[in-house]
Backbone as ProteinMPNN parsed JSONL, in Angstrom:
{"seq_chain_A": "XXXXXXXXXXXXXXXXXXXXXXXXXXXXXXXXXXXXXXXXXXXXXXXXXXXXXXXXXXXXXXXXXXXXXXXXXXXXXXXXXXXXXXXXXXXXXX", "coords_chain_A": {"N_chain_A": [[143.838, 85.552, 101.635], [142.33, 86.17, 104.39], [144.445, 88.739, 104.148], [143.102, 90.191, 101.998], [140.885, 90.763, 103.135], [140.948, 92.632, 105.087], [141.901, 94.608, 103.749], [139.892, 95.482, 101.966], [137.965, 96.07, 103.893], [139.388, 98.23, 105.201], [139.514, 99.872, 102.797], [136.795, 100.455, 102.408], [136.227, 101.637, 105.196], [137.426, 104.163, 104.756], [136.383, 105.309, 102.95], [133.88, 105.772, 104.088], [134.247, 107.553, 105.828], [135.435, 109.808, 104.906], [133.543, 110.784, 103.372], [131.513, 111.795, 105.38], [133.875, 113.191, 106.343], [133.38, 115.638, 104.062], [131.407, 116.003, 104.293], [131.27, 117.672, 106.765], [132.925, 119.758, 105.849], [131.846, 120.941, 103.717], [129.156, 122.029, 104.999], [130.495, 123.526, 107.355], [132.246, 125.35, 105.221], [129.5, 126.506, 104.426], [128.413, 127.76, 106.331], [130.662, 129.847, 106.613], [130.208, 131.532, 104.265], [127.77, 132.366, 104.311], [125.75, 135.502, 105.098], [123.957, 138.52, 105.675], [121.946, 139.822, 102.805], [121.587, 142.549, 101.127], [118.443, 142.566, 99.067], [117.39, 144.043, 95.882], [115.808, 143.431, 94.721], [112.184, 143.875, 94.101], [109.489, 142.914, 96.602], [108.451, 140.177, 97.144], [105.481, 138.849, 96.412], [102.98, 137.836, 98.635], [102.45, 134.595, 99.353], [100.079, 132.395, 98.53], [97.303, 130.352, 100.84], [97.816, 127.126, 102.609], [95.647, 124.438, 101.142], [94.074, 122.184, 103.841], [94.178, 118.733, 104.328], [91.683, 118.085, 104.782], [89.967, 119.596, 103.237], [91.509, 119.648, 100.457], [90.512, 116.776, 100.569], [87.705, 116.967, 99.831], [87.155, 119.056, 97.534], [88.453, 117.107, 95.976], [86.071, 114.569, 95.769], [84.158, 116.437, 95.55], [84.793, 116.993, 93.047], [84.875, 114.821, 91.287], [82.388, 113.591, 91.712], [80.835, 115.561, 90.042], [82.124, 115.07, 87.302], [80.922, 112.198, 87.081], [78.441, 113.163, 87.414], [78.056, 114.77, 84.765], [79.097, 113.185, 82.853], [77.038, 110.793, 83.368], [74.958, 112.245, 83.173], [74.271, 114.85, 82.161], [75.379, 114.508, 79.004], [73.656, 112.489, 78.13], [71.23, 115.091, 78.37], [72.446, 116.183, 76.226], [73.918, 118.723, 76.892], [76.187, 121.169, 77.258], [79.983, 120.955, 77.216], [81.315, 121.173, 80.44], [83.487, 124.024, 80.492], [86.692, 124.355, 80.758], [88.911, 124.821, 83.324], [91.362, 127.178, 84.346], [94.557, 127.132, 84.113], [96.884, 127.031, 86.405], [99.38, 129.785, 86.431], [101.39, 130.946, 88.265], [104.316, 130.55, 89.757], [106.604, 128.977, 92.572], [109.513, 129.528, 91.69], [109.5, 131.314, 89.949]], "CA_chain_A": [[142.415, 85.836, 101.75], [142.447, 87.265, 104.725], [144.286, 90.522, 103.707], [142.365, 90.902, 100.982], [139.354, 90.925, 103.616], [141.513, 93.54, 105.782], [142.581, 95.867, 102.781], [138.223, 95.652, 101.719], [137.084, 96.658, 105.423], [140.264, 99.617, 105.466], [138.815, 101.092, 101.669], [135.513, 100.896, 102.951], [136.211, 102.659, 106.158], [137.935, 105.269, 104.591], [135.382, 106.026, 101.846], [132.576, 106.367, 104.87], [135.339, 108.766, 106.747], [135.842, 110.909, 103.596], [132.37, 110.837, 103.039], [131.339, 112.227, 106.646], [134.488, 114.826, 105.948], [133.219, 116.506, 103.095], [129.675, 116.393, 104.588], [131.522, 118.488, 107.579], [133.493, 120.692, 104.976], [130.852, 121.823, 103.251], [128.708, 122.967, 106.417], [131.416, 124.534, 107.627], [132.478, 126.491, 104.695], [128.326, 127.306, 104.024], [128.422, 128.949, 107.397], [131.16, 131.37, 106.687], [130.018, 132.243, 103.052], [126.592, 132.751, 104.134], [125.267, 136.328, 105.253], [122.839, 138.884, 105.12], [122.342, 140.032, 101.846], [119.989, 143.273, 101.027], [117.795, 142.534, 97.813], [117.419, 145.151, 95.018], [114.266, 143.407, 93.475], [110.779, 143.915, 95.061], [109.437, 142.085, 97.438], [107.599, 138.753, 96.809], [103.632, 138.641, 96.713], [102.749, 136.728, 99.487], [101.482, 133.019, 99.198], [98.334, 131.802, 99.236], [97.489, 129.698, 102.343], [97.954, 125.84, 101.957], [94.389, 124.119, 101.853], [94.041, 121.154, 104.12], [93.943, 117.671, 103.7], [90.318, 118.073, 104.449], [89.809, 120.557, 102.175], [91.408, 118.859, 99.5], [89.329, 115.456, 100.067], [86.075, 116.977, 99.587], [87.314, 119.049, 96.325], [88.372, 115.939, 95.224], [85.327, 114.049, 95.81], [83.064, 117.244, 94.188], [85.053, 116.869, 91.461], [84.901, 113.534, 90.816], [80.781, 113.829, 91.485], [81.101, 116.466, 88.811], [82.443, 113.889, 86.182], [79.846, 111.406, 86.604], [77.491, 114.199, 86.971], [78.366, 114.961, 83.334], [78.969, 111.937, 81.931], [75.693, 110.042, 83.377], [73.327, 112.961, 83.204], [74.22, 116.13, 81.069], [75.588, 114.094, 77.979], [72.147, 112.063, 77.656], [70.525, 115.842, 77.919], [72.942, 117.279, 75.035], [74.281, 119.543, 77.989], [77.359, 121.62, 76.627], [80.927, 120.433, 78.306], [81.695, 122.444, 81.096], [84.624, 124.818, 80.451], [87.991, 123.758, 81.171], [89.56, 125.763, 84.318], [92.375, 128.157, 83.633], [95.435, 126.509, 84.53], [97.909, 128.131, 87.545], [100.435, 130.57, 86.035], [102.608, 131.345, 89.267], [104.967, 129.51, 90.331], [107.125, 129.836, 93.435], [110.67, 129.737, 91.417], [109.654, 132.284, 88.756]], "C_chain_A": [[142.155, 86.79, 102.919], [143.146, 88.777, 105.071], [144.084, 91.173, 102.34], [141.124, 91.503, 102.024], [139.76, 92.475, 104.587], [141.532, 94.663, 105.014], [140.978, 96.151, 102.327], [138.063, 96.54, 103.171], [138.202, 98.159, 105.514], [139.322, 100.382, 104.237], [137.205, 101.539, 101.87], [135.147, 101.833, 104.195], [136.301, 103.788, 106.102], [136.986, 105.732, 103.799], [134.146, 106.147, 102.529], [133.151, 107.686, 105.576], [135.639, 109.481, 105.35], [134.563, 111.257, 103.345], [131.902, 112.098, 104.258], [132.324, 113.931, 106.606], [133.721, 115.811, 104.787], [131.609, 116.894, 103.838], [130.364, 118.084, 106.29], [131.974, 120.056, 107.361], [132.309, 121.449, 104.736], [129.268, 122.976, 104.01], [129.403, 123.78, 107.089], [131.375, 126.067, 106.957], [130.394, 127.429, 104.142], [128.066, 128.29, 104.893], [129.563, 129.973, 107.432], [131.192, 132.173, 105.478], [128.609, 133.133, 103.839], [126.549, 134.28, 105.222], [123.877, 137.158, 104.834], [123.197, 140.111, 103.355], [121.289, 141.069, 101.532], [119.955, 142.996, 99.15], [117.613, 144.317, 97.277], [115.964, 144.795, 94.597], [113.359, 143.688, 94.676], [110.464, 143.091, 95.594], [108.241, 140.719, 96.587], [105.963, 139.298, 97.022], [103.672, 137.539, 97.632], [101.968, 135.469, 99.102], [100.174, 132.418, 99.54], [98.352, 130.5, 100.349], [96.995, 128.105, 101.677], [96.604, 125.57, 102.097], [94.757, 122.751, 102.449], [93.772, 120.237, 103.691], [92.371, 117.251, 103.548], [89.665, 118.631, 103.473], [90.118, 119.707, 100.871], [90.787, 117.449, 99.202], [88.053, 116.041, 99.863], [86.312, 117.707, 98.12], [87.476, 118.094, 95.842], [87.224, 115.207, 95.112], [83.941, 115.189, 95.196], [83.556, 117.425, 92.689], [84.494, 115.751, 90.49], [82.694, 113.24, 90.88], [80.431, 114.216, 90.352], [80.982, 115.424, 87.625], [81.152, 112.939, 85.948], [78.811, 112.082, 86.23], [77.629, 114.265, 85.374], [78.292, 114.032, 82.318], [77.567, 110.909, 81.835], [74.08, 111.23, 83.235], [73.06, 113.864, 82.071], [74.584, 115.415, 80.043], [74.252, 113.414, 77.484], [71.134, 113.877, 77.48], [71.017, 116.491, 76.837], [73.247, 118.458, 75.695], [75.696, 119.998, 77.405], [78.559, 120.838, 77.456], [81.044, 121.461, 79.156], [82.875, 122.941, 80.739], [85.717, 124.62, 81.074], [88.571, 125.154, 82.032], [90.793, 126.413, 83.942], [93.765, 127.353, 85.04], [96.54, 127.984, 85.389], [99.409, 128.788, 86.204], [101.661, 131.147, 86.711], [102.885, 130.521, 89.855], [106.169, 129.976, 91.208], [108.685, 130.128, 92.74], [110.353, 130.641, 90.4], [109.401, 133.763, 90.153]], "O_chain_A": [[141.832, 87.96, 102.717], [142.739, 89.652, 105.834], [144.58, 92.15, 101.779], [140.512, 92.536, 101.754], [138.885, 93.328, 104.736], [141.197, 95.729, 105.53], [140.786, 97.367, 102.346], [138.088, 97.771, 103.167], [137.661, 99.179, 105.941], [138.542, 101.29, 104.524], [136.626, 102.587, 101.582], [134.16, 102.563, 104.283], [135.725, 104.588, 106.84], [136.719, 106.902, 104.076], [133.207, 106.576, 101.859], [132.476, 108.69, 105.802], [136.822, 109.216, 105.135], [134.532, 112.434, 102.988], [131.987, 113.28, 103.925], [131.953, 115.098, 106.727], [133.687, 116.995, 105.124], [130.963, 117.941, 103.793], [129.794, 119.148, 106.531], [131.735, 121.071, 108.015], [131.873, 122.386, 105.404], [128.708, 124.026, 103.696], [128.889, 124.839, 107.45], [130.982, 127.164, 107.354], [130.203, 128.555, 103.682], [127.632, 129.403, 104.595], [129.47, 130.917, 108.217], [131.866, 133.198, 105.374], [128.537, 134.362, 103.876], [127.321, 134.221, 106.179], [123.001, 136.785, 104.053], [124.154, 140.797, 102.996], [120.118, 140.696, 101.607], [120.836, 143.118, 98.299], [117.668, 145.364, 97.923], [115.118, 145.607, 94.222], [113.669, 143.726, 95.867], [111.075, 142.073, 95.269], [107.496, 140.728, 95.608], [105.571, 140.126, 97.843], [104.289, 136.491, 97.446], [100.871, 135.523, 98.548], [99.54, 132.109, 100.549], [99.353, 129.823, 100.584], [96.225, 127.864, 100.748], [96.034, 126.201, 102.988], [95.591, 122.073, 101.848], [93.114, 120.291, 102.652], [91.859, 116.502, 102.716], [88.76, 118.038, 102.887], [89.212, 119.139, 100.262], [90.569, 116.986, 98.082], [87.197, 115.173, 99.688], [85.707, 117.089, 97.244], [86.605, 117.854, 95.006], [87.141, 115.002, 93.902], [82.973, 114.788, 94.55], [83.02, 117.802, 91.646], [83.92, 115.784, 89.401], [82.017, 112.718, 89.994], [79.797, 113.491, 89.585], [79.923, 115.046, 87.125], [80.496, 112.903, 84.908], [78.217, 111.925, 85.163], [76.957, 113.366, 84.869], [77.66, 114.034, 81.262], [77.099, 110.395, 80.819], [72.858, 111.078, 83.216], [72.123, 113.832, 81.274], [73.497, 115.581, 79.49], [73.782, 113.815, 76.42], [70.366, 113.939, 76.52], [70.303, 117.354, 76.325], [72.838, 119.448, 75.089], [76.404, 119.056, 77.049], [78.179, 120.091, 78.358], [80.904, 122.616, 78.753], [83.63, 121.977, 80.607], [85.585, 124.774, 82.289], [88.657, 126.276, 81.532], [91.248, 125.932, 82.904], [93.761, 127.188, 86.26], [96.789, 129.162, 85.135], [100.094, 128.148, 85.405], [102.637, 131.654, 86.16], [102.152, 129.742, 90.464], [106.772, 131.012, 90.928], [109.212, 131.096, 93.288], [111.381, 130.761, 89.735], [109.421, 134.946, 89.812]]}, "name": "protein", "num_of_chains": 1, "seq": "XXXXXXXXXXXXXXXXXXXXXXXXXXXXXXXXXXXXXXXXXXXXXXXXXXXXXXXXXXXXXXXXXXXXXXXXXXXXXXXXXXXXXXXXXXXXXX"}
């Protein structure tokens, strides 16, 4: 029993120490692949600027106004639906 418990605690040691190696390997060899590399394609369009978390709680909360708006007011007047927003087309991996 106990060198079964000895020969457990050695395969386990070694498979955190092999683990740790390859994590060293592979940083290694990324730093002597990596360089500079000049692009051929055009340059990127720049990104639109993130909105804050403030920003996005109050869209959220005029949205969601919106909805009831619609549902408790304009549907009793026979009020058309509003028009469904045009969904994002750029995306940063294309």
């Amino acid at each position: 029993m106990q060198k079964t418990k000895k020969l457990i605690a050695l395969l386990l040691s070694l498979v955190l120490i092999f683990s740790t190696m390859a994590l060293a390997f592979s940083v290694s060899a990324e730093e002597l692949t990596t360089g500079v590399v000049e692009s051929t394609e055009p340059e990127e369009e720049p990104h639109e600027e993130h909105k804050t978390f403030a920003d996005l709680f109050v869209t959220m909360w005029e949205e969601i106004i919106a909805f009831f708006k619609y549902i408790f007011y304009d549907v009793f007047r026979g009020a058309p639906a509003p028009d469904i927003p045009e969904a994002p087309t750029k995306f940063a991996h294309e």
